[in-house]
C-alpha positions in Angstrom: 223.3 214.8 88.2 223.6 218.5 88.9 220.2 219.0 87.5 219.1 216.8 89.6 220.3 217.8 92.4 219.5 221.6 92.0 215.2 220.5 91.5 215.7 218.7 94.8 217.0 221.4 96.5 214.8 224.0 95.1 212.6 225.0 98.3 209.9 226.4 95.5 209.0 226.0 92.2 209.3 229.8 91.1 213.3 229.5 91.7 213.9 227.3 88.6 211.9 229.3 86.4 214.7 231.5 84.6 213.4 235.1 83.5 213.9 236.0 79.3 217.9 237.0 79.2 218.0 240.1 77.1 221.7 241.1 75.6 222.8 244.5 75.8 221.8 247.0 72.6 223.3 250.3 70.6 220.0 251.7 72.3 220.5 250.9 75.7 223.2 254.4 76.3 220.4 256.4 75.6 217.7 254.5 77.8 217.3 257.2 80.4 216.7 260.3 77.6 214.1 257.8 76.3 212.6 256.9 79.8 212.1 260.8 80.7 211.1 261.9 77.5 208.0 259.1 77.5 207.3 259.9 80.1 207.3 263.7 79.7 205.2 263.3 76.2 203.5 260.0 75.8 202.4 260.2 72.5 205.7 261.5 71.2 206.4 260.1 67.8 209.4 256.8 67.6 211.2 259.1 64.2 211.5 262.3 66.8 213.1 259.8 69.7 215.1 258.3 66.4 216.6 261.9 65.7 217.2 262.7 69.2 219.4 260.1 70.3 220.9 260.1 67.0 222.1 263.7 67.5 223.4 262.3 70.9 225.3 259.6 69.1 223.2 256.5 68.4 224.5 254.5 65.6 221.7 252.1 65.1 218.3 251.9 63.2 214.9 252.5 63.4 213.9 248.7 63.7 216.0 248.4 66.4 214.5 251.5 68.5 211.1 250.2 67.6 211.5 247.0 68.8 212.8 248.3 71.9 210.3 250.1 73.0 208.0 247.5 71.9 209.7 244.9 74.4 208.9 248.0 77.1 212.9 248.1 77.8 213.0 252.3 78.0 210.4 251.7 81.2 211.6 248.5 82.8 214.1 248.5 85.2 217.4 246.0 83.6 218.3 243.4 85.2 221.7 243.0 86.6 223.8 240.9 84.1 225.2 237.2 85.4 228.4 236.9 86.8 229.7 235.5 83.2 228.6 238.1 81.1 230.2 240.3 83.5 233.8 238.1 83.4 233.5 238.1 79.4 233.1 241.6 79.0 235.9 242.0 81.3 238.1 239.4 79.2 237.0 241.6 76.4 239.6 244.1 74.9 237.8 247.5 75.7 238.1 248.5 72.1 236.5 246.0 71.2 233.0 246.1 73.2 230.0 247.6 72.2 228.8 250.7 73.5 226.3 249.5 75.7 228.6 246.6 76.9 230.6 248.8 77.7 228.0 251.0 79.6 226.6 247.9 81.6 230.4 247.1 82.3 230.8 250.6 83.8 227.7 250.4 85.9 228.8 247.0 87.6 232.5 248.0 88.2 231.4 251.7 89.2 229.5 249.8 92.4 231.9 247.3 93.3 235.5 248.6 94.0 237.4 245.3 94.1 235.9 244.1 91.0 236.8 247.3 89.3 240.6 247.1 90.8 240.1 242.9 89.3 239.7 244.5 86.1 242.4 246.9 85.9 244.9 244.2 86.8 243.4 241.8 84.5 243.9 244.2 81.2 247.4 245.2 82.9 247.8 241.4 82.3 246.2 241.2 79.0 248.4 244.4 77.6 251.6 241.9 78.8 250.4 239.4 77.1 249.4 240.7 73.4 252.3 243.4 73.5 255.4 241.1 75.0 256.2 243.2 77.9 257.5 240.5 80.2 260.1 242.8 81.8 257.1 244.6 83.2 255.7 240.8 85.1 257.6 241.3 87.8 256.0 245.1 88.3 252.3 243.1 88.2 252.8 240.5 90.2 253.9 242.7 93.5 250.8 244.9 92.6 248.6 242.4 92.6 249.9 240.7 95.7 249.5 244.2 97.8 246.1 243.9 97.0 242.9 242.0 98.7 242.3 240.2 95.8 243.1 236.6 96.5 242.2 234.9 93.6 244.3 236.9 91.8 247.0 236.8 94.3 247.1 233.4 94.1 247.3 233.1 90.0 250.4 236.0 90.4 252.0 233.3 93.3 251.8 230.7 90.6 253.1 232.4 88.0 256.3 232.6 90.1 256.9 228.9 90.5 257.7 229.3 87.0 258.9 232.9 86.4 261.6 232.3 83.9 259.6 230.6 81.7 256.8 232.9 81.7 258.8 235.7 81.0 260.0 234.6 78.3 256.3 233.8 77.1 255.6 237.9 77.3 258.7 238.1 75.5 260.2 236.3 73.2 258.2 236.1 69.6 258.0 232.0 69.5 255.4 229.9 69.9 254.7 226.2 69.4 251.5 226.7 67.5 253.0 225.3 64.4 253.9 222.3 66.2 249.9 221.8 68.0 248.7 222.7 64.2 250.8 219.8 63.0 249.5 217.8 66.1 246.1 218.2 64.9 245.9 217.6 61.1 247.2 214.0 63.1 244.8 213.1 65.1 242.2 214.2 62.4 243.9 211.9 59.7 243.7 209.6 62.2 239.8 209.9 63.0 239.7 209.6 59.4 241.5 206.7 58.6 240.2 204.8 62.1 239.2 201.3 61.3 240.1 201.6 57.5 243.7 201.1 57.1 246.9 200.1 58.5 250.2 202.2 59.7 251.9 202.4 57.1 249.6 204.0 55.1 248.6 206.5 57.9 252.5 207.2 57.9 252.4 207.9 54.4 249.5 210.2 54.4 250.7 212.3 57.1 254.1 212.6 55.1 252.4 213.9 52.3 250.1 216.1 54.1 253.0 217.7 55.6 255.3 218.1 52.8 252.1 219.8 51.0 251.7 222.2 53.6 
């Protein structure tokens, strides 16, 4: 129905013609060296580009660099990633980015000051979560609701309609994944068994399957 909806509205035809989406590459730090120096010297070979940019940290091959330039990516201008590439390489631990994800990243949040103040709160958060800091909540929250943010000032508002519990979230080591795992080997001997036998062989099958584990 949204399909639908979004052909009918379309005033022109051009607008639901999406362009190629091209990910972000180990070549795409060292685009503008490789912009000027084309254009500078033409004819200068891909192996002396190669050595460049590997002097200037490049940790990729020469397939990659040739393919590249092939795709005329060192002379076109990028287009601006989508708003969800943008949230997932926010979600993404920093460490864990690429080099030119974390380039594009830069570029976005160095012309947008409230997304770049979103993203500081939202790895604040993260660090909470995966290092049990829950004394520090309290700290976040009254950050994040000084600020102009209001999505995020309304997630901090929720989180105090249940504050106890979420501190103890960040904190305490426990979790009830054991319990969902057990939840799920369930339902999938269930799928298994649907339409084949009765309850109390499901029962006994699920008692076996957890005893073995």
């Amino acid at each position: 129905m949204n399909t639908v909806k979004k052909y009918a509205r379309a005033p022109r035809f051009e607008q639901l013609i999406g362009g190629a989406k091209r990910d972000t590459t180990l070549v795409d730090p060292f685009r503008d060296h490789l912009r000027s120096r084309r254009a500078a010297e033409p004819g200068v070979p891909v192996q002396t580009l190669l050595k460049e940019i590997k002097s200037m940290g490049y940790q990729g091959g020469s397939t990659l660099l040739y393919r590249y330039l092939g795709q005329g990516r060192a002379e076109a201008a990028q287009p601006p990633p989508s708003a969800r590439r943008v949230a997932i390489w926010i979600m993404t631990d920093p460490a864990h980015l690429s080099a030119g994800r974390a380039v594009r990243l830069q570029e976005v949040l160095d012309g947008c000051l409230e997304l770049k103040q979103a993203t500081e709160h939202v790895r604040t958060f993260a660090d909470l979560l995966t290092q049990r800091q829950g004394h520090r909540l309290d700290e976040w929250i009254n950050e994040v609701r000084a600020s102009e943010l209001r999505p995020l000032r309304s997630f901090a508002e929720g989180l105090l309609i249940d504050h106890d519990a979420v501190v103890a979230g960040l904190t305490l080591p426990y979790s009830n994944g054991p319990t969902e795992g057990v939840i799920n080997k369930v339902k999938s001997l269930k799928r298994q068994m649907y339409g084949r036998a009765g309850l109390a062989l499901h029962r006994k099958r699920i008692l076996l399957t957890i005893a073995r584990n």
